[in-house]
N, C-alpha and C positions, 0 to 999 in steps of 0.2 A: 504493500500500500504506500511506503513511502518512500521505493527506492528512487524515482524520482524528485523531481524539486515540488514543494508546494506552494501553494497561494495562500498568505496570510490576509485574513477579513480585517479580525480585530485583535488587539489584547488590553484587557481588563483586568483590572485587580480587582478582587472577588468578594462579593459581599459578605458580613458577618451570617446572617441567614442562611445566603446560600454554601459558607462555607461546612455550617453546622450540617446542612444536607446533603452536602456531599461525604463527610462522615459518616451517616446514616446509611448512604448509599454504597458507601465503601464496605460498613459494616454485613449489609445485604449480600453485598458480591461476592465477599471473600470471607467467610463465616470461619476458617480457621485461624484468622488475625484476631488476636484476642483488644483489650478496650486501650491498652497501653501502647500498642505498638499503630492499632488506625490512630489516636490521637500522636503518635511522632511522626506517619504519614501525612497525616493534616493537619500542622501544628495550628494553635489556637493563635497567636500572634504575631507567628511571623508571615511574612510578605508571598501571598499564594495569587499567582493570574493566571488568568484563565482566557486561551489561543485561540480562537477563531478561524479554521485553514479552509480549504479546500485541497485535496489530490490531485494528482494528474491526472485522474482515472473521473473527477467530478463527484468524489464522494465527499461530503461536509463533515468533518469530525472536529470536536472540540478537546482541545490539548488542556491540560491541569501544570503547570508549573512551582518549583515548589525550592529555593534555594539554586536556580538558576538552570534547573533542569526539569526536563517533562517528567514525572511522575505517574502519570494516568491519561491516559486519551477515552473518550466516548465516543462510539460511531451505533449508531441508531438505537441510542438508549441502552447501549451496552456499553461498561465500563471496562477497561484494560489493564494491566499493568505493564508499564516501558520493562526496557531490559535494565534501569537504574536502578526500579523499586525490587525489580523478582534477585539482583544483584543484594540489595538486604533481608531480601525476605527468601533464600533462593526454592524453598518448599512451598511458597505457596500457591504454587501448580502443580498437575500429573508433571514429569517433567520426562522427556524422550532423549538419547543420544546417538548423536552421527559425529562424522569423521569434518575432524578441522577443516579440509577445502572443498566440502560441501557447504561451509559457510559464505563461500564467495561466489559462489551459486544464489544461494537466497537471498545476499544481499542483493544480488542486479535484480531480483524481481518472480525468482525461482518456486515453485511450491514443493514441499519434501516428499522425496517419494520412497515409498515403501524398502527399496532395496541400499538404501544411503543410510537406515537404522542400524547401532550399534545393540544387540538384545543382548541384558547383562544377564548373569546366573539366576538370577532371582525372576526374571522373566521379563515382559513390558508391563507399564504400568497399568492398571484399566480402566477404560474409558470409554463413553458412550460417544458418537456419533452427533459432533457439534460441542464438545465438549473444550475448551482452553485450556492448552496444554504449553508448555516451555519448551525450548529444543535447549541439549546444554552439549558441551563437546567430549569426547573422548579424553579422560584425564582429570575431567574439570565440570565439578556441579554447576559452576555458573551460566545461568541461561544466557543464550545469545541470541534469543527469539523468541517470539509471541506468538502461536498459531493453533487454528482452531484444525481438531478430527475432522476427518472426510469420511472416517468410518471408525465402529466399532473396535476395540482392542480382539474382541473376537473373530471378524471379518478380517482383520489383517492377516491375523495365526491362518484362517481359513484360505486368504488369497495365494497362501506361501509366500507374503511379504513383496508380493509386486502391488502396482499402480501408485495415485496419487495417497499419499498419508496425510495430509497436514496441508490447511491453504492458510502462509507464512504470511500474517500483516504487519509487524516489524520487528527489525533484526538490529544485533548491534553495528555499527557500521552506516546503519541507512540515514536516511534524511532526517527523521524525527531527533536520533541521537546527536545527529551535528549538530541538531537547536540547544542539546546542552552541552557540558564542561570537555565532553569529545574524551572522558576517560574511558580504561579498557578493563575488562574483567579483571574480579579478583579471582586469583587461583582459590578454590574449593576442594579440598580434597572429596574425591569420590567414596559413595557409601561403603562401598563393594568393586573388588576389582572387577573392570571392563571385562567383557566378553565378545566375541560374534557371534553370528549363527549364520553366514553369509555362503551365499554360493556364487564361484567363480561366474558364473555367467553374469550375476546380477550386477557386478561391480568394474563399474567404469569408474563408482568413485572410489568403492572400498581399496582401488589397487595403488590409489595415492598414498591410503592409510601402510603401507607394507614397507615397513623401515629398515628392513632388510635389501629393498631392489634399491635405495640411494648410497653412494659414499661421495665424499667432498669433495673428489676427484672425479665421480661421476661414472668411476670404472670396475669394473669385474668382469674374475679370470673366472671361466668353468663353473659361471653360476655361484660364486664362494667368494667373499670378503678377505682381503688378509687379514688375518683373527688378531693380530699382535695388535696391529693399528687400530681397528673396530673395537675391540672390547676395551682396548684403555680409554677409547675416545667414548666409550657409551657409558663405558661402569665407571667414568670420572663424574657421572650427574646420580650415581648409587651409591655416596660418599655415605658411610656410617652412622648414624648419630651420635654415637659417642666419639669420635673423634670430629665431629662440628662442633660439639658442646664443650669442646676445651677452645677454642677459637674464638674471639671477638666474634660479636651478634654481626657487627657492619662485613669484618671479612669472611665472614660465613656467607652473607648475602650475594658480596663480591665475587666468593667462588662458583657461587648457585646460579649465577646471574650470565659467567661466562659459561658454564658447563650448559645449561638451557639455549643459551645461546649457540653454542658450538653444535649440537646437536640437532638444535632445527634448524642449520645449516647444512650439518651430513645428512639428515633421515627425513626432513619434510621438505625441504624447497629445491627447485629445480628449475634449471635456466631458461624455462620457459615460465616462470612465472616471475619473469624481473621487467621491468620495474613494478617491486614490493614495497609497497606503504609500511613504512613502520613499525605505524599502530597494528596491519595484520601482521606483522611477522612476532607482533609480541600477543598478542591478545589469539591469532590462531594457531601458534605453532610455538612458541616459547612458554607458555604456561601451561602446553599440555603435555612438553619436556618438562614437567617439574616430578621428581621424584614423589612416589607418594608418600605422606606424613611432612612433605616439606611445601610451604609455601615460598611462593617468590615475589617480592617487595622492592621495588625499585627506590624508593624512598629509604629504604633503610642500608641501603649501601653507599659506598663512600662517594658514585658518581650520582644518586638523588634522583636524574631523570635520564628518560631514556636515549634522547637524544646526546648528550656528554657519556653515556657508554658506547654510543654509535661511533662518535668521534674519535674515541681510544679505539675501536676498533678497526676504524679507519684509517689513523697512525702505524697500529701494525701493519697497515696492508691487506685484511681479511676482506673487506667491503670498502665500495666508496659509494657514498650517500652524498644525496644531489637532494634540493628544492624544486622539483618539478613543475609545482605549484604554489603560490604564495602561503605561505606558511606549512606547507606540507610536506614533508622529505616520505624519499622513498628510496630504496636499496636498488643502484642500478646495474651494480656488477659484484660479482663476487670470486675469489681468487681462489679457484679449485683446488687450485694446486699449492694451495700455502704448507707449506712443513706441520704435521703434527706429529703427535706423542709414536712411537713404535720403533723400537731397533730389531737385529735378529735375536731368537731366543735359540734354547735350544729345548731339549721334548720337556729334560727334567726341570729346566727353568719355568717354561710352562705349568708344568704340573703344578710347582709351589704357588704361583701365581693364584691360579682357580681355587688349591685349597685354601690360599689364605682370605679370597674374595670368597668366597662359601663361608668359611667361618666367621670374619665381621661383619658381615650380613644376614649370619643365626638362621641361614640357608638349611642344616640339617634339618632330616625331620627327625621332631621330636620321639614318636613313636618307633621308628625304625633306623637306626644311627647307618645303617649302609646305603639311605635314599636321601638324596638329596632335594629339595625344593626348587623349583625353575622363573625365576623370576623377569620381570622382562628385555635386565639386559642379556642372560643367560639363552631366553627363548630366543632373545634375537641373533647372538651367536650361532648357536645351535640346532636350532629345529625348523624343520621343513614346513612350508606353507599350511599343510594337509593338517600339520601336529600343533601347530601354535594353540590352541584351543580345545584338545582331547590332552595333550600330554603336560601334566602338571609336577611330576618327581620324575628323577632318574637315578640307578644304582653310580655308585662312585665310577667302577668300570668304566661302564656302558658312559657318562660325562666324560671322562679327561679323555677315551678314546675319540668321540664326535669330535673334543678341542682340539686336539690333536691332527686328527683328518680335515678341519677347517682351517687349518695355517697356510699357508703362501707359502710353499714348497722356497730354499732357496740353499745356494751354496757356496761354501768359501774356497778362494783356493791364494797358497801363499808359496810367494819364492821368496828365496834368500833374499837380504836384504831389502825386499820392496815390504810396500802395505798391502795387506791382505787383499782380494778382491773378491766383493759379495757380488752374486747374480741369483736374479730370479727363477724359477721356476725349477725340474727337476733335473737333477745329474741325470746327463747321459750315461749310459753303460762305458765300461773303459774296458775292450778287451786289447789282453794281449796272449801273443803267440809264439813259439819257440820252435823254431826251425832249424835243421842241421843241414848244411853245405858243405859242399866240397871241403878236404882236408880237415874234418870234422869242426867245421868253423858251426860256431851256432849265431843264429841273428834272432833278435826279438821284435817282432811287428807289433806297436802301436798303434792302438784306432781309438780316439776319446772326441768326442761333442762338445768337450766345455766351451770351446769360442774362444779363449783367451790366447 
């Protein structure tokens, strides 16, 4: 409804009367806001006006502003809540989840369809047919849309989760949101870890969501990540708790901020989605890189806003960010190829490596000490499309061998005096052979692949 521009009629600040009634009417709509929480939605004395628009589409809705931002829209005697108030209040809708760049879909004007749902363990939520529901993202309770059922929670389960779900009347990002302060979701930690139930056919979007087909390089050997590089760059945003909690609050942020960052560089964004707005690279894909149990706060790290960590990371060389638009920057290019964490290991190195990332992150299972728990940098390591969502432990074995078969084959070879020299992929065979010639001379045939 409002990914277009609108037409403003009027704005009025709001009568004492009609603000008392519109509490009454908040109280009507949303009956699980208890009396404390609709009187901090409508405060009694401070400054509440009330918008007058028209859509692009010529539907008349009246917008509630409330501290410089829309709070509530009515479009034909039904009330709403923006993505600012379901952002404090985030249960007070059924609430549905899809995959981050299905949010820039419904922002251009998209409605959700059936096979773009994430369905968590617990199931969907249910809901009757016209019923107002939230969309929130993979990762992250906070809604990022407002949209009414097209059907049944039943009728879905029964479609096998195709057609239209959801007709999306605003989203964060859209038009309504630019009229306020233009901030971005808070990270929520989710109730219960995410799940799918998704079938390859249906997913043109879900195949965005696969964090496994991106690296920052943009490249892979045989369908396989080198593990060395991949897992220190993914399980550096799986930092421990207890070693953040010996760390300054600010340089905790600081680390949290760049590891989210670095990540929805490797595993969400792709070069065909540059130039990237800011705001969505942190609001769609850097808060749903946030580990769970950890929120990410840009205020509370040492660079405050997001644009001053943009710049540092501009300074390194990782992105360069441009003003597109008057006041708007957005991510034009990014440096695939920038150096990250990974040297050569070798198997046994590896090994200690995983046991020791198994153990600070209390990985074992408790019931069974030779099964280990699979968490999502592990799965994404690890396991194959088919398994990300059946396979939830693995025996110790059966782990460090997969780590082990996912490494980037590589080898050293050294002469005197010189430095080493590492190459990729696998030793060739080196045969040799012993032959006897004339006057019993013997010769040895060499045949080696290395290239050097």
């Amino acid at each position: 409804m409002f990914a277009k521009t609108f037409r403003v009629k009027s704005s009025t600040a709001i009568k004492g009367s009609d603000r008392r009634k519109l509490r009454a009417d908040v109280t009507v709509a949303f009956p699980t806001l208890g009396t404390d929480q609709v009187s901090k939605l409508i405060p009694g004395k401070e400054e509440l006006n009330v918008v007058k628009l028209y859509a692009h589409k010529g539907d008349a809705v009246t917008v509630y502003m409330s501290g410089g931002n829309p709070i509530l829209f009515e479009l034909e005697k039904n009330l709403y809540p923006t993505v600012y108030t379901l952002w404090s209040y985030p249960d007070l809708l059924p609430a549905f989840t899809t995959w981050p760049l299905v949010l820039e879909k419904l922002v251009r004007g998209a409605d959700l369809m059936l096979p773009g749902l994430v369905v968590p363990p617990a199931g969907l939520p249910q809901v009757q047919k016209g019923d107002l529901c939230a969309i929130a993202l993979v990762g992250n309770r906070a809604p990022v849309a407002v949209a009414v059922a097209a059907m049944s929670t039943a009728q879905m389960l029964t479609s096998g989760l195709k057609g239209r779900g959801f007709s999306v009347l605003h989203t964060y990002q859209d038009h309504l949101w630019h009229s306020g302060d233009k901030s971005s979701p808070p990270a929520i930690a989710p109730l219960a870890v995410d799940s799918t139930d998704l079938n390859e056919e249906k997913v043109d979007l879900a195949l965005h969501g696969d964090l496994r087909s991106l690296s920052l390089e943009g490249k892979e050997e045989n369908g396989k990540h080198s593990f060395p590089e991949a897992s220190e760059d993914t399980s550096s945003r799986a930092v421990s708790q207890d070693s953040l909690d010996s760390k300054p609050l600010q340089e905790q942020m600081d680390e949290l901020l760049q590891q989210c960052f670095l990540h929805a560089l490797k595993s969400r964004v792709k070069k065909a989605d540059l130039p990237l707005l800011t705001s969505t690279l942190l609001g769609s894909h850097m808060f749903s890189c946030c580990p769970e149990g950890q929120q990410l706060d840009i205020k509370k790290s040492s660079y405050k806003k997001l644009s001053k960590f943009l710049q540092h990371m501009q300074q390194e060389q990782i992105v360069q960010v441009k003003e597109l638009n008057k006041g708007v920057e957005s991510i034009v290019a990014v440096n695939w190829k920038h150096p990250r964490k990974g040297s050569t290991l070798e198997g046994s190195e590896v090994r200690v490596i995983i046991i020791d990332y198994v153990k600070r992150n209390n990985l074992v299972d408790a019931n069974n000490k030779n099964l280990v728990k699979l968490d999502p940098v592990l799965c994404d390591c690890i396991l194959e499309k088919n398994e990300q969502h059946t396979v939830m432990k693995l025996p110790w074995d059966n782990l460090l061998t997969r780590c082990l078969e996912n490494l980037q084959p590589a080898y050293q070879v050294t002469f005197p005096g010189q430095e080493p020299i590492v190459k990729k992929g696998k030793i060739c065979p080196i045969d040799i052979t012993l032959e006897q010639r004339t006057y019993n001379k013997k010769v040895i045939f060499k045949r080696s692949g290395l290239g050097v």
